[in-house]
N, C-alpha and C positions, 0 to 999 in steps of 0.2 A: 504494500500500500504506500503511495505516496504519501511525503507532510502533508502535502494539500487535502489531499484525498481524506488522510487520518486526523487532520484538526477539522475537515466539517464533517466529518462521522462523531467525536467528541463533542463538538456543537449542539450538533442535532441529539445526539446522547443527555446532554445537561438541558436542553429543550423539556426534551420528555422524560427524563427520567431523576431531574432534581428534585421535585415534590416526593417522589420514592423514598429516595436514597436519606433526604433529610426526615420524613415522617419516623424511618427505622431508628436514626441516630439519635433525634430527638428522645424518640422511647428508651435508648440505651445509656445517655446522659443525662436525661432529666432534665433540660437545661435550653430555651431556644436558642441563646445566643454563640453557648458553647457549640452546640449545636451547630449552629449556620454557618459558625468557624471552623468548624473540622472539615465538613463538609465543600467549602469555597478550596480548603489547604488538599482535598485529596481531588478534586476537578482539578487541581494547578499542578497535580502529581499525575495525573495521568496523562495531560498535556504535556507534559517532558517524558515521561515514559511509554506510551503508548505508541509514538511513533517508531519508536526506534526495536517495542519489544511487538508490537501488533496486539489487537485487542483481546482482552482476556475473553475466554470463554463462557463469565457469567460478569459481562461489567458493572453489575447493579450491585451484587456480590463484591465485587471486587471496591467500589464506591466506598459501601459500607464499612467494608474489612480498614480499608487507609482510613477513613473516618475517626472510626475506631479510635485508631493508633495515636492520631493527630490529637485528639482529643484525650488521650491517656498524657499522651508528653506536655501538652496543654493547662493538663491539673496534675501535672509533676511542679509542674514550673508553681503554677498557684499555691499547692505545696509547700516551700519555700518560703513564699511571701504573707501566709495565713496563721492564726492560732489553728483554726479548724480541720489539724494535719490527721486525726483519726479520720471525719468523716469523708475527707476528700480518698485518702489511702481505701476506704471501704467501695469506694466508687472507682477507684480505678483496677481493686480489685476485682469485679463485678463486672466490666469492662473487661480485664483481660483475659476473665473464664468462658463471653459471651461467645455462642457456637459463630463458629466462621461462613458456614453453608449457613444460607435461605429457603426456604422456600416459599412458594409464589404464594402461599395462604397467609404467610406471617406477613408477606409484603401487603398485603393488601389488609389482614387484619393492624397493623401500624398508620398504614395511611388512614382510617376507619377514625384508627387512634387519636391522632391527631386533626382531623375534624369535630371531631368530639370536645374536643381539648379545647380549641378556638372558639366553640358552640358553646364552651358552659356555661349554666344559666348564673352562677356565680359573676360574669361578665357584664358587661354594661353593652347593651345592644350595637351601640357604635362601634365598641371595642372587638363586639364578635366580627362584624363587619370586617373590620381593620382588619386582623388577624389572620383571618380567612382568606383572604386575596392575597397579603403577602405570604403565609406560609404554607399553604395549599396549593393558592393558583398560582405561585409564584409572580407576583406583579411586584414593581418596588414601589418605597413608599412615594414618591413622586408620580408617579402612573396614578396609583389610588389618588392622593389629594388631589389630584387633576380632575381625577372623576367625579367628585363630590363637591367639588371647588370649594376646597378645603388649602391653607397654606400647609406645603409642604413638612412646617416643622409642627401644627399642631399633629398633623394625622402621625408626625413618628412621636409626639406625644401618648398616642394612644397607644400605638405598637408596642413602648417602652412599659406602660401600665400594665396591659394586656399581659406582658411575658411575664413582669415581675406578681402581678396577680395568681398567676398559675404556679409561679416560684413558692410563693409566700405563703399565699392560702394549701402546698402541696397537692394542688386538683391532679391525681393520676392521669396516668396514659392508660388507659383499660378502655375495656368494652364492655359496657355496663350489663345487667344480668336482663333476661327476658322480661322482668315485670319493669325494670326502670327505661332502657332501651329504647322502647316507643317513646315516651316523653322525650327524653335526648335528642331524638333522630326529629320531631317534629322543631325543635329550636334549630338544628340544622336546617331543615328546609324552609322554616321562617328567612333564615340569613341569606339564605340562595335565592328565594323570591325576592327579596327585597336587594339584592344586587341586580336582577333580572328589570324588575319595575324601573330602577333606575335607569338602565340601560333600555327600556324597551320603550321607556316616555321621562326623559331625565327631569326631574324637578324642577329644573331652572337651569339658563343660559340659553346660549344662543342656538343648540341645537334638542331637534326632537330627540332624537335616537340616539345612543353610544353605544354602537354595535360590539366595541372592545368588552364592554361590561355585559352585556348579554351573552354574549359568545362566550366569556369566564363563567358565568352561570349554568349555560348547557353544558360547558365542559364539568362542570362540578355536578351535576345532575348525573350526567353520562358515569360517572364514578360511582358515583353516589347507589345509582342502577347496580351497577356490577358488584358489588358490596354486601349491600342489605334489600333482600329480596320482601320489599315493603309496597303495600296495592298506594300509599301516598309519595313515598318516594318515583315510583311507575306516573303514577297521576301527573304531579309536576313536570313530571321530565314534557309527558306528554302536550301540557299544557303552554310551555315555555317553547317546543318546537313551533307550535301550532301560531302562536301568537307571531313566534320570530320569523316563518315561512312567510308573513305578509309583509316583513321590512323593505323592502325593495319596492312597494307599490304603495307605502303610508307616506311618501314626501315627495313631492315636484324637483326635477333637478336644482331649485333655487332653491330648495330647503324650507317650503312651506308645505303646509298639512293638508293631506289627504281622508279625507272622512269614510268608512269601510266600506259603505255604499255607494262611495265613488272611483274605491277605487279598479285598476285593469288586473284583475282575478288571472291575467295570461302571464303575470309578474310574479304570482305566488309559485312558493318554490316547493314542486312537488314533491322532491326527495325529502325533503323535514316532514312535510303532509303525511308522505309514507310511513315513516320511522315512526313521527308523533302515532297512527293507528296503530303500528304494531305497539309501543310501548301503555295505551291507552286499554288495549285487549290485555294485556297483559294484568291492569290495573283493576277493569274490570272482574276477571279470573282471580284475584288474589282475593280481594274483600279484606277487612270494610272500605265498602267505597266514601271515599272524605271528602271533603269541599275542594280537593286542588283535581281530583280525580271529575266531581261533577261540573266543575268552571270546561276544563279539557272537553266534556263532555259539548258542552255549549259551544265551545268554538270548533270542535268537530262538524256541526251544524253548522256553521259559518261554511268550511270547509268544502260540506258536501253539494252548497250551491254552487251550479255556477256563472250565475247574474246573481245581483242581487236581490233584483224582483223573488228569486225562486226561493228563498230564504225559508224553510220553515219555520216560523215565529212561533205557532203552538208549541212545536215540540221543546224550543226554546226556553217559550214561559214554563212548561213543565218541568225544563232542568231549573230554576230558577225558584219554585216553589219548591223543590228538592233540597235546594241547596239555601235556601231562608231556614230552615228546619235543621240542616247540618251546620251552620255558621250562622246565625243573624248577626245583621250590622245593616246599619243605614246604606252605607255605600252598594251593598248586594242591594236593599229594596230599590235605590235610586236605580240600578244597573236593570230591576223586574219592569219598574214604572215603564223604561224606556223600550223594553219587548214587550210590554202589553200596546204603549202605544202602536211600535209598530204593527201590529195584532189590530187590534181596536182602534188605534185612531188619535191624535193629539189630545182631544180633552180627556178622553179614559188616560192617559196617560199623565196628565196634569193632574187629574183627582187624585193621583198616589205621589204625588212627587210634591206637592205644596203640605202636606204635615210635616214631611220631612223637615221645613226649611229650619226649625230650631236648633236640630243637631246638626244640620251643615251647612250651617250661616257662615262661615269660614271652608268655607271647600269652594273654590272654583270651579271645579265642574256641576258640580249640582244649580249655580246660577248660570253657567252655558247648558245641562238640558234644558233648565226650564225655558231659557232662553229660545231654545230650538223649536220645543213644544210649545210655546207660545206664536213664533213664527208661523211654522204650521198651522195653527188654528187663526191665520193671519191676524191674529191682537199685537200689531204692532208696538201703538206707544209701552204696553207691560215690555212684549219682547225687545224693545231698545233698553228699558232699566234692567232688567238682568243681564244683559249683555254688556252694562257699566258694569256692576257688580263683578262680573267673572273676568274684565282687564282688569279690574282695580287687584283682584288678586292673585289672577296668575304671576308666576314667576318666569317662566320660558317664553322667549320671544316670538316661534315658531305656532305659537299657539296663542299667542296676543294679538298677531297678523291675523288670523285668521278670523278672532273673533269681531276687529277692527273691521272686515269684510261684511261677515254676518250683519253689522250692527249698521255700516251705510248702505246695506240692502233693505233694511227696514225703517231707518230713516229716513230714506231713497233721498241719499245726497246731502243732507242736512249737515252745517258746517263742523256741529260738535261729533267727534268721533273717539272721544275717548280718552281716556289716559296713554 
C-alpha cells in the first residue's frame, strides 16, 4: 500500500471508526478526557506505523489495545504528580489485565454504553445534547455551537460540566437492567429528536434546515436500531427518515419555505421513503407502539400520496386521535385541529385551535395556523392579526419571509407588513 493510499485508509478509519474505538476506552478508563487523549495518541501511532507495517488485521482492536497503553503511561505520569497514587495504580492495574481481543458485541455493547452515559437523566438536557454530538457523533465543539448559535466557549462550557458531572456524580458505563432500560433509552431518543427538530426546522437564523444536524441524528438513530431492538427506537428512526426524504422539496433555491402541499412530491427521496417503511414494519411488529412510532405512522400517509389532493386526511385524523391518547400536548391537538381542517374545512378546524390559544400564546406557529385557517375561511382583517402575532415571534428568517407573504396576500398590498 502506498503512504497515500495508507493515510486515506486511516482517514477514512478515524471517520468511522472513532466513536468505537473511544466508547471502549472510555468504559476502560472511566474518564472522557483521558479518554479522548489516548485515543487522539494511538490514531497519531498508527499514522507513523501503519504505513510502513500495513494495516492490522483487526484495526478497531488494535485502536483500542494502543489506547490502552497511552493511557496507562498517561496515569503513570499522573502518578507522580498526585497524593491519589493507590487509586490511580488500581486503574492502571485494571487496565493492564483488560483482555486484548474484542468482540463485535462488546463493541457495540460500549458504544450503547456510552450513549447512555451522555443521556443520563442526572444531566441537564443541554448538557445531554452537548455530549452526544461531541462524543458519539463525533462533531467538535465549534461545529455544535455553530448549530445552536451558541459561542463557541459557552457550548465547551457545557462539554466540560457534562464530563466532570459523570466524573463526580460516578454515573457508570453499564447497560442498565431490563426494568430501568426503557426509561434510559427513551431520554436517549428525546436527545436525538430534538437534535433532528433542530436540524429539520432550526429555531432560529437564517436558515430553514441544517441538514448537518439531521443527518447526525439519523446517523445516531441508525445505531441506535442496531443496538436495542426497541418498536420506539424503530419508530423514530422511521419517523426522522420520512420527515428528512422531503428536505430537498421544503425550500426554493433562494432558501425560502415550501409548504407540504406545495411542495414537487418528484423531489422526495424515495430511498429514505423505503428504509423509513421497512424500519416502520419493523416498529409496528415489535409493540408497544408509542407516539414517535404513531407520528411515523402519519407521515407515512403523507408518503403514500402522490399529489397532495390524494392525501388521506381521515386516516390521518385517526392516527392523530391515536396519538392525543398516547402523548397529549397542545402542540399534537394544534397538529389534529389542522387535519380535521383539512378533512372538514377551515372553520371545523378553527373550532379546535382557538381554546388552545392560552397555552400557546407564545408558540408561533399556532398564530400562523390560525393565521392560515383564518385565511381560508377568507376572515381576512383576524387572518392579518395573527399573522403579526407569528413574525413578532418567530425566530428564523426563512419562515418570517414567508409569513411577510401570507400577511400582504390578505392585506392585499396594504403598507404595514410587519415586523
Amino acid at each position: 500500500m502506498t503512504p497515500a493510499a495508507s493515510a486515506a485508509a486511516i482517514d477514512e478509519l478515524f471517520r468511522a471508526e472513532h466513536g468505537r474505538v473511544l466508547a471502549t476506552v472510555v468504559r476502560l478508563v472511566k474518564d472522557f478526557t483521558l479518554a479522548e487523549d489516548a485515543v487522539q495518541e494511538a490514531f497519531i501511532a498508527a499514522m507513523q506505523q501503519w504505513p510502513a507495517d500495513g494495516l492490522p488485521a483487526n484495526p478497531v482492536a488494535w485502536l483500542v489495545s494502543c489506547a490502552r497503553f497511552k493511557a496507562i503511561d498517561q496515569l503513570r505520569r499522573r502518578a507522580k504528580l498526585q497524593e491519589s497514587e493507590r487509586e490511580v495504580a488500581c486503574l492502571i492495574e485494571e487496565l493492564e489485565a483488560a483482555r486484548h481481543d474484542l468482540s463485535e458485541r462488546e463493541i457495540q455493547d460500549d458504544q450503547l454504553r456510552l450513549i447512555l452515559a451522555c443521556c443520563h437523566p442526572a444531566l441537564d438536557p443541554q448538557i445531554q445534547v452537548a455530549l452526544t454530538l461531541r462524543e458519539v457523533c463525533g462533531l467538535t465543539t465549534e461545529e455544535i455551537a455553530a448549530a445552536f448559535i451558541t459561542a463557541p466557549a459557552t457550548m465547551a462550557q457545557r462539554i466540560v460540566r457534562g464530563k466532570a458531572k459523570i466524573r463526580d456524580a460516578k454515573i457508570p458505563f453499564r447497560i442498565p437492567g431490563a426494568e430501568e432500560l426503557p426509561r434510559r433509552i427513551a431520554a436517549v431518543l428525546a436527545v436525538c429528536y430534538l437534535v433532528f427538530n433542530e436540524g429539520y426546522s432550526a429555531s432560529a437564523g437564517p436558515q430553514h434546515t441544517r441538514p448537518d444536524l439531521s443527518g447526525e441524528a439519523i446517523r445516531l438513530g441508525r445505531l441506535l436500531g442496531g443496538l436495542v431492538p426497541d418498536a420506539e427506537v424503530f419508530g423514530l428512526l422511521a419517523l426522522m427518515l420520512l420527515h428528512e426524504s422531503r428536505r430537498e422539496a421544503r425550500t426554493t433555491s433562494a432558501g425560502d419555505l415550501v409548504l407540504l402541499e406545495d411542495q414537487d412530491r418528484s423531489r422526495w427521496n424515495q430511498e429514505a421513503i423505503r428504509e423509513a417503511r421497512q424500519w416502520l414494519a419493523r416498529a409496528m411488529a415489535a409493540e408497544p407502539i408509542g407516539a414517535y412510532t404513531i407520528q411515523a405512522a402519519i407521515s407515512a400517509v403523507h408518503a403514500d400520496a402522490p399529489r397532495a389532493e390524494a392525501t388521506d386526511w381521515r386516516r390521518i385524523v385517526a392516527w392523530y386521535d391515536v396519538l392525543r391518547q398516547a402523548s397529549p400536548s397542545p402542540v399534537i391537538e394544534l397538529n389534529r385541529a389542522v387535519a380535521v381542517a383539512m378533512r372538514d374545512g377551515a372553520e371545523a378546524g378553527l373550532t379546535l385551535v382557538d381554546p388552545l390559544r392560552e397555552e400557546l400564546s407564545d408558540y408561533h406557529l399556532f398564530h400562523a395556523v390560525r393565521g392560515d385557517l383564518l385565511r381560508r375561511a377568507a376572515r381576512h382583517p383576524e387572518a392579518a392579526a395573527a399573522y403579526r402575532q407569528a413574525i413578532a415571534l418567530a425566530q428564523q428568517e426563512p419562515e418570517r419571509r414567508f409569513l411577510r407573504r401570507r400577511l400582504a396576500e390578505v392585506t392585499q398590498g396594504a403598507p404595514s407588513l410587519g415586523t
